[in-house]
C-alpha positions in Angstrom: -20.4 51.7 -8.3 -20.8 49.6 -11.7 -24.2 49.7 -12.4 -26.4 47.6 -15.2 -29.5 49.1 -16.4 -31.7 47.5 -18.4 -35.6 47.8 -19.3 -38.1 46.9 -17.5 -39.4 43.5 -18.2 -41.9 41.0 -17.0 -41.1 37.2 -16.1 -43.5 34.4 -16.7 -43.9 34.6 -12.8 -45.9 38.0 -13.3 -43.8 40.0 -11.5 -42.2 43.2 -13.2 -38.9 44.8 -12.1 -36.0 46.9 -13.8 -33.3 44.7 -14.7 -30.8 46.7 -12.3 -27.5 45.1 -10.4 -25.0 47.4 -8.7 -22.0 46.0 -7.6 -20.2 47.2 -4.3 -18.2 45.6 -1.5 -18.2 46.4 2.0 -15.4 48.5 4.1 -14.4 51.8 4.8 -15.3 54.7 2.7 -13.0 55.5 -0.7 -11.7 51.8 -1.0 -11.4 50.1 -4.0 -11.6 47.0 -5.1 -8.4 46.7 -6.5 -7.2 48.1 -2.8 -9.6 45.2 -1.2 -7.1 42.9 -3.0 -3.5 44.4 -2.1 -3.4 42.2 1.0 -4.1 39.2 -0.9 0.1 39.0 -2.1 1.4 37.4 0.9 -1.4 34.8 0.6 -1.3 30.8 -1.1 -4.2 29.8 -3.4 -5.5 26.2 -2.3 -6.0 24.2 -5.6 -9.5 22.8 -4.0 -12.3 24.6 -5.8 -14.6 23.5 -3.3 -17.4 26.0 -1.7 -19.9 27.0 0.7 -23.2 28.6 0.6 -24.5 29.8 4.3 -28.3 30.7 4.4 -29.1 32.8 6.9 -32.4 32.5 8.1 -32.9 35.8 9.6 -34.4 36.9 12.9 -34.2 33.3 14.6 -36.2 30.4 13.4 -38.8 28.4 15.2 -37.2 24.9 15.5 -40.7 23.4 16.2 -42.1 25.1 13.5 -39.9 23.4 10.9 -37.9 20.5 11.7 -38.4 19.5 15.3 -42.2 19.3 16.2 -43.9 17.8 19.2 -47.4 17.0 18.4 -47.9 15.8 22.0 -46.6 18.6 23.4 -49.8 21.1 25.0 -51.2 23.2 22.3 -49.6 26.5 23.9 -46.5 25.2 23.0 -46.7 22.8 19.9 -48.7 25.1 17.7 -51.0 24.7 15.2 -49.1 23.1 12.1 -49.3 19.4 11.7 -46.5 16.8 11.1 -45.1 14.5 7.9 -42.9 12.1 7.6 -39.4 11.9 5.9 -37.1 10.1 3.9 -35.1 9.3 6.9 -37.0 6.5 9.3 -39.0 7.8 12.2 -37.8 11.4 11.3 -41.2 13.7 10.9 -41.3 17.7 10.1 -43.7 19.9 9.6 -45.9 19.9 7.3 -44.7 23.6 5.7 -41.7 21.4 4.6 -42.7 18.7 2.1 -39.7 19.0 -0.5 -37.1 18.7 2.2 -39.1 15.7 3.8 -38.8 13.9 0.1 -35.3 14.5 0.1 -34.6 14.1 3.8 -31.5 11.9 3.2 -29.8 14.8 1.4 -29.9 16.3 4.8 -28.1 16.6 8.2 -30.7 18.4 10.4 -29.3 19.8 13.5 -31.9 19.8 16.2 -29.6 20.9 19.0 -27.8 23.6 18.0 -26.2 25.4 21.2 -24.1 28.4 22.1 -26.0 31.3 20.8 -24.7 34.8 22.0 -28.9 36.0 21.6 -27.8 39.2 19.2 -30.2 39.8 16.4 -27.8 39.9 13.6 -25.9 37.2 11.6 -22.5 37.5 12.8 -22.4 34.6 14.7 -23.3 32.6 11.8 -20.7 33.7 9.8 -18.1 33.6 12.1 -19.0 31.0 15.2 -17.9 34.1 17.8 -19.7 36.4 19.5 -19.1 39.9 18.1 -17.5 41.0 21.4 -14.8 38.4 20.8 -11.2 40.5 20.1 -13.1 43.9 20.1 -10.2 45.3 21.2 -8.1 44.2 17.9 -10.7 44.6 15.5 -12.8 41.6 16.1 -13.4 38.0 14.8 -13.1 38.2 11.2 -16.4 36.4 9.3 -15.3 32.7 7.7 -15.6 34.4 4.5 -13.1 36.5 4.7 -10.7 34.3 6.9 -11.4 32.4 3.2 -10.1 35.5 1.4 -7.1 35.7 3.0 -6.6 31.9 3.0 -7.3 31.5 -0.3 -7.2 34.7 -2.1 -5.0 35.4 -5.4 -4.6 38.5 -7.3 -5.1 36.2 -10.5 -8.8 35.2 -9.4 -11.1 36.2 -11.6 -13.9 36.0 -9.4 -14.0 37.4 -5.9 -13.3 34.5 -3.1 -16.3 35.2 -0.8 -20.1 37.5 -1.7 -22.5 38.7 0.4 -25.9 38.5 -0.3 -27.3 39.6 2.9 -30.0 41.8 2.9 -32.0 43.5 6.0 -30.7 43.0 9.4 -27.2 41.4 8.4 -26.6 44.1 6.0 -27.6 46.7 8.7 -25.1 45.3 11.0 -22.7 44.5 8.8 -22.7 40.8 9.9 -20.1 39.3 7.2 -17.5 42.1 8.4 -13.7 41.2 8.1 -12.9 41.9 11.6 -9.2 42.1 12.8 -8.6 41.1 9.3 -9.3 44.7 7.8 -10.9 45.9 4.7 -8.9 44.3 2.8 -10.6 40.9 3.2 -14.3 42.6 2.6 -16.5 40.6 0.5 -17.9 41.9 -2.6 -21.2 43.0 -2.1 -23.6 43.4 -4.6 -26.7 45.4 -4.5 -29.6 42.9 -4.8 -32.6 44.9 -3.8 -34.0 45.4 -6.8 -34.4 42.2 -7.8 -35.3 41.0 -3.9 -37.3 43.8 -2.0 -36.5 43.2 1.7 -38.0 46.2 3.7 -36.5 47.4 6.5 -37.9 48.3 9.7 -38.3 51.5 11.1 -35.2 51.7 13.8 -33.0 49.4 11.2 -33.7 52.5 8.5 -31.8 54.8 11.2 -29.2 52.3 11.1 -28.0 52.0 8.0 -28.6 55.5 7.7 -25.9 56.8 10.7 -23.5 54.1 9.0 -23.0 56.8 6.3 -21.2 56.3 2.9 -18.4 54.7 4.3 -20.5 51.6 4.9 -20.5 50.4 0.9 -17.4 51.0 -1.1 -17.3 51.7 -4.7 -15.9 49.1 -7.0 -14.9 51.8 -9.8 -13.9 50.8 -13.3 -11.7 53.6 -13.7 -11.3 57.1 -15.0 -14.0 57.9 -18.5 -16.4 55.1 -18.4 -19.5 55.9 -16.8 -21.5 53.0 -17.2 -24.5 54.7 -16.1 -24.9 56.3 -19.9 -25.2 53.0 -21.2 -28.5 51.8 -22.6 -28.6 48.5 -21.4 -26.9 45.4 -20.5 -25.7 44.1 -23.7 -24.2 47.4 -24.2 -22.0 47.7 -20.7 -20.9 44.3 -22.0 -19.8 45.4 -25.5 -18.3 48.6 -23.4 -16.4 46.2 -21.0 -15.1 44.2 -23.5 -14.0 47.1 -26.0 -12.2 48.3 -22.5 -10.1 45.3 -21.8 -9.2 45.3 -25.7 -7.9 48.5 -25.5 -6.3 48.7 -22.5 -4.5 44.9 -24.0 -3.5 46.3 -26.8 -2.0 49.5 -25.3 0.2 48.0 -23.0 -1.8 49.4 -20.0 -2.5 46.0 -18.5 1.0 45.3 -17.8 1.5 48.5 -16.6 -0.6 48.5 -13.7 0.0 46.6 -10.8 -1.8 42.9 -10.5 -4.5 44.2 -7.6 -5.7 46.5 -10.0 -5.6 43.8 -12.9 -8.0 41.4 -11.0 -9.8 44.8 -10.3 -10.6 45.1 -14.3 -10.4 41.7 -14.6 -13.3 40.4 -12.4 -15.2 44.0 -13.6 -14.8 43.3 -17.7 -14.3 39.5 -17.7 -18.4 39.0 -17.9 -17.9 36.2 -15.6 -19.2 38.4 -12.2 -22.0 40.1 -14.4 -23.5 37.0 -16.1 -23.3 35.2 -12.9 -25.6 38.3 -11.1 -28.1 38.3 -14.1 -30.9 36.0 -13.7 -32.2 36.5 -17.1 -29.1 34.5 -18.5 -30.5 31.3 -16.7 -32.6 29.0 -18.2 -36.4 29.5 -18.1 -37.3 26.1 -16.5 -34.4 26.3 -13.9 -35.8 29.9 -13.2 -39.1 28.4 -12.7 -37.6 25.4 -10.6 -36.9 27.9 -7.8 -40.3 29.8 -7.9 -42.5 28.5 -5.6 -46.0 28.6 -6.7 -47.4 30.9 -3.8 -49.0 34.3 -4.1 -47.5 37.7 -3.5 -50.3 39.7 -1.6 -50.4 37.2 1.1 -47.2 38.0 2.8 -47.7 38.1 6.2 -45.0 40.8 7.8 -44.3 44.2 5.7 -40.3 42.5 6.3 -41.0 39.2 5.2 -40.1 38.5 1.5 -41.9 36.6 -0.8 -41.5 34.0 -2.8 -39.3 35.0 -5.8 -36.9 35.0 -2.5 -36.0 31.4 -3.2 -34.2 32.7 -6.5 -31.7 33.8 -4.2 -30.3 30.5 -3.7 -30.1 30.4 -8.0 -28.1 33.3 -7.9 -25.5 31.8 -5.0 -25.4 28.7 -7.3 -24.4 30.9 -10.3 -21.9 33.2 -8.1 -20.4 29.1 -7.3 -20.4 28.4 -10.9 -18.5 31.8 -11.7 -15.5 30.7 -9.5 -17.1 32.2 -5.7 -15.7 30.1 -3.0 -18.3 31.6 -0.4 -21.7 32.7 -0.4 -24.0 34.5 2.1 -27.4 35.0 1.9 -30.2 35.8 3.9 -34.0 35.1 4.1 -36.3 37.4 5.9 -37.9 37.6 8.3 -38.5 35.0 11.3 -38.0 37.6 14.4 -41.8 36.6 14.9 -42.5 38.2 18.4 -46.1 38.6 16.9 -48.3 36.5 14.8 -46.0 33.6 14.2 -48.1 30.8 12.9 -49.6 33.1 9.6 -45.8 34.3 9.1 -44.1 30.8 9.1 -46.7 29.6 7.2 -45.4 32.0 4.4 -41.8 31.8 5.1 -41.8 28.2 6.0 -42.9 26.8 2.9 -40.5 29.3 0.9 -37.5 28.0 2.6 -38.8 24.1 2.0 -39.0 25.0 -1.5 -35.3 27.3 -2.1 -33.7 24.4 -0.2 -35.1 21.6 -2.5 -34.5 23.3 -5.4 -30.7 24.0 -4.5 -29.8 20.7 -3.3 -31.9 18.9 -6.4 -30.0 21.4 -8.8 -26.4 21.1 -7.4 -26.9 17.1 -7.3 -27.8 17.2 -11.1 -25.2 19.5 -12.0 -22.4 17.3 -10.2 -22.2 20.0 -7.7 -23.0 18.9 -4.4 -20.1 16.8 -3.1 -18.6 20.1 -3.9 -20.6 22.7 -2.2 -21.3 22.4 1.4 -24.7 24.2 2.2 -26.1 25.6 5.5 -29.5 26.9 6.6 -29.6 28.5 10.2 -30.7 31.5 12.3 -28.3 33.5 14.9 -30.7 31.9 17.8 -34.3 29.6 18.2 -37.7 30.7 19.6 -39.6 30.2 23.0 -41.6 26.6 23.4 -44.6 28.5 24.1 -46.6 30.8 22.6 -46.9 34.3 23.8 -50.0 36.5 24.1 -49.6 38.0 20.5 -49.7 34.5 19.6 -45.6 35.0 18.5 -42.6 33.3 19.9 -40.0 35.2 21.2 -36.1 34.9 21.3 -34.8 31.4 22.8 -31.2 31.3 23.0 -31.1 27.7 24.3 -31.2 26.1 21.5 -31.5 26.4 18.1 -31.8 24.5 14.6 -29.5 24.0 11.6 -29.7 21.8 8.3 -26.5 21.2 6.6 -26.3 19.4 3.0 -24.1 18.6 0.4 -20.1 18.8 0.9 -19.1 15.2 0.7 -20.8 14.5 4.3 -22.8 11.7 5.9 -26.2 12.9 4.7 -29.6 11.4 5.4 -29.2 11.7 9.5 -30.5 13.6 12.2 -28.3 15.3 15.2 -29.7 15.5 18.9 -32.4 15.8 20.5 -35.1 18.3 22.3 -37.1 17.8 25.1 -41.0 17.9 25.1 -41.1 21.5 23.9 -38.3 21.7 22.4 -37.5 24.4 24.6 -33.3 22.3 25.7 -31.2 20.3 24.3 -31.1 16.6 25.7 -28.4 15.1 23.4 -25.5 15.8 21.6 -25.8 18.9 21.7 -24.0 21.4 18.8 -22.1 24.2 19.0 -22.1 27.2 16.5 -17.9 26.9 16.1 -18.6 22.9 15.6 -20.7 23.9 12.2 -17.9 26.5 11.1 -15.4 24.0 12.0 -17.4 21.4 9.9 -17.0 24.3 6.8 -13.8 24.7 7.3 -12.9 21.3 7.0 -15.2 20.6 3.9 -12.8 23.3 2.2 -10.0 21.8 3.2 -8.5 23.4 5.9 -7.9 22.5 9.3 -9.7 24.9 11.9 -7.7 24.1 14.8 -4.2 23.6 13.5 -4.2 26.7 10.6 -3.9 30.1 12.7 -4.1 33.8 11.3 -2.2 36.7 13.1 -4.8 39.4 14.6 -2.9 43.2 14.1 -0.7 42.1 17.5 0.7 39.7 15.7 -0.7 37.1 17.4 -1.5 34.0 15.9 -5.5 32.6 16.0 -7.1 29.8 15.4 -10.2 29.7 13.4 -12.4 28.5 16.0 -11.4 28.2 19.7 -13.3 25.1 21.0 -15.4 24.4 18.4 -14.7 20.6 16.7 -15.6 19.0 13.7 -19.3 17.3 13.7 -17.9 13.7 13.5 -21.0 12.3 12.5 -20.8 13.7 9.0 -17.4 13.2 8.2 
């Protein structure tokens, strides 16, 4: 692993933590990550830098929680949060999502979001397939690393597609390569430390029969062992005393080019300045902390609001050259006190969202970087005994922002409890057709060969949303 330790400092948040990042990638035990590139040869590079952030909102949010309420519905079923209105005419949400409402026409909300395969992890999300889809060759590769293989070059300096996930798409390994293989894993740094998600009991177990095998080291090489170093200024100096030497010797051209983007994305500084919130500015820091305290968290998986930083740190990876992005925010399986838990998460998402979109629109980003909030499934119109909402794959909700598209809309409709869709309804495979074509690729004319050698498409019925192109 390449790890950067530094001391342990405290924000103007409050909130103490060891300035700690470990960078990995996911696969099969003893890869590499200059082996994670050695497919990559055969591959074009697009000269589009465009890219996509996908939020995963873990563990299936409650569409009439957030962004399709119905106050006249009975109180069993339409809860107890109130209702606001939006930028967009006649469009209301709930009242945990002010700073989305004030910037409603930055948004496509997708209230009819269809075709869930009702498994608790994030593959479909990240792929538009149910996981049993091409089991027997490997499965559906993740868009990510369909991107990687797509768009991949040994030159990069920055890895194509990272995975943020943490919790129950980590445990399941939801951004997997499928069919694809190893070589098209994304890089996955280790972001607990600076984002505590716990896990729960039976997803512990999990992760722990995966074994070793389920991380892979990204080494630096043979004598540096980063873990002696002091702190992060130091590993930098180290890295860049490396690359000197190994210039100036003659080694870099000896080595083959997988290993070259393998020290190259390791010592540019690019990767580890992009991972290291401390680099970013104070006020930008505070722009995506919302002001919310700690000890009220309602769920022991739930994260809190420093959780919103995560979104920073995808916009960084963007900056750094990252084509793809996954992150996650935990955690909205709420079979059990739902209203006091979305009332915590809820309000963390409004604010992560706002503060993404706002920032990439200031920074000339967002034509550039198609965005995308969802869960792998919706929750039940009405409210069970425990006073939770259980798993409802009918239908489901989805915001999309950003990417050049017809923003300030809203997609279908619900009926009275928001339990069906009753127009236009939306397919999982129609949104990662959508991000397909916002990088510029066609998902239903470019194919990839599965091991067989035979060729598939990137999504098999799903189309682009014509409204937002």
């Amino acid at each position: 692993m390449l790890n950067f330790y530094g001391n342990r400092v405290r924000h103007c948040d409050g909130v103490s933590r060891r300035s700690f990042l470990k960078a990995g990638a996911m696969g099969i035990g003893g890869m590499t990550l200059a082996n994670l590139l050695q497919a990559e040869a055969a591959t074009g590079r697009g000269s589009s830098q465009k890219a996509i952030i996908n939020i995963h909102l873990d563990g299936g949010p409650p569409q009439m929680d957030l962004i399709d309420p119905k106050p006249d519905a009975p109180a069993e079923y339409r809860g107890e949060f109130g209702t606001i209105r939006t930028k967009i005419p006649g469009f209301h949400v709930t009242e945990l999502m002010p700073r989305v409402a004030s910037i409603a026409d930055k948004f496509i909300f997708l209230r009819s979001l269809v075709g869930a395969a009702s498994l608790h992890d994030g593959f479909q999300c990240q792929s538009g397939f149910d996981a049993k889809e091409l089991s027997n060759v490997g499965g559906r590769p993740a868009m990510g690393a369909v991107l990687n293989r797509l768009l991949g070059s040994p030159t990069d300096a920055a890895p194509v597609f990272v995975d943020l996930m943490q919790g129950r798409p980590l445990v399941r390994n939801s951004a997997r390569p499928g069919f694809l293989g190893p070589a098209y894993s994304p890089f996955r740094p280790d972001i607990s430390e600076m984002f505590p998600r716990e896990l729960e009991e039976g997803m512990k177990g999990e992760l722990q029969n995966l074994g070793a095998g389920h991380q892979v080291s990204l080494s630096l090489g043979d004598g540096i062992d980063a873990g002696r170093l002091d702190s992060r200024l130091t590993l930098l100096q180290g890295l860049d005393s490396v690359q000197r030497s190994l210039d100036a010797s003659g080694s870099m051209d000896a080595m083959d080019r997988f290993h070259q983007q393998a020290y190259g994305i390791l010592t540019s500084g690019r990767l580890a300045e992009a991972l290291d919130l401390d680099k970013e500015d104070p006020k930008v820091l505070n722009r995506y902390t919302p002001a919310m305290q700690v000890s009220k968290l309602a769920s022991y998986t739930s994260e809190g609001p420093l959780a919103a930083r995560k979104l920073l740190l995808a916009r960084r990876l963007v900056e750094a050259g990252v084509r793809c992005v996954s992150v996650s925010i935990s955690d909205f399986d709420t079979h059990s006190d739902n209203f006091p838990r979305i009332r915590q998460l809820g309000p963390i998402v409004d604010h992560a969202l706002w503060a993404l979109v706002t920032d990439l629109e200031e920074r000339g980003m967002l034509d550039d970087v198609t965005i995308v909030a969802w869960g792998e499934f919706g929750r039940t119109p009405k409210v069970n005994a425990e006073g939770g909402r259980d798993h409802w794959p009918r239908v489901a909700m989805g915001m999309l922002a950003g990417g050049g598209m017809q923003t300030g809309q809203v997609i279908g409709s619900t009926d009275r409890y928001a339990g069906e869709a009753t127009s236009r309804p939306v397919h999982y495979q129609d949104v990662i057709a959508t991000l397909y074509h916002n990088m510029g690729i066609a998902p239903r004319s470019v194919t990839i060969n599965d091991p067989t050698g035979r060729p598939q498409y990137l999504v098999d019925h799903g189309q682009v949303i014509r409204e937002v192109i």
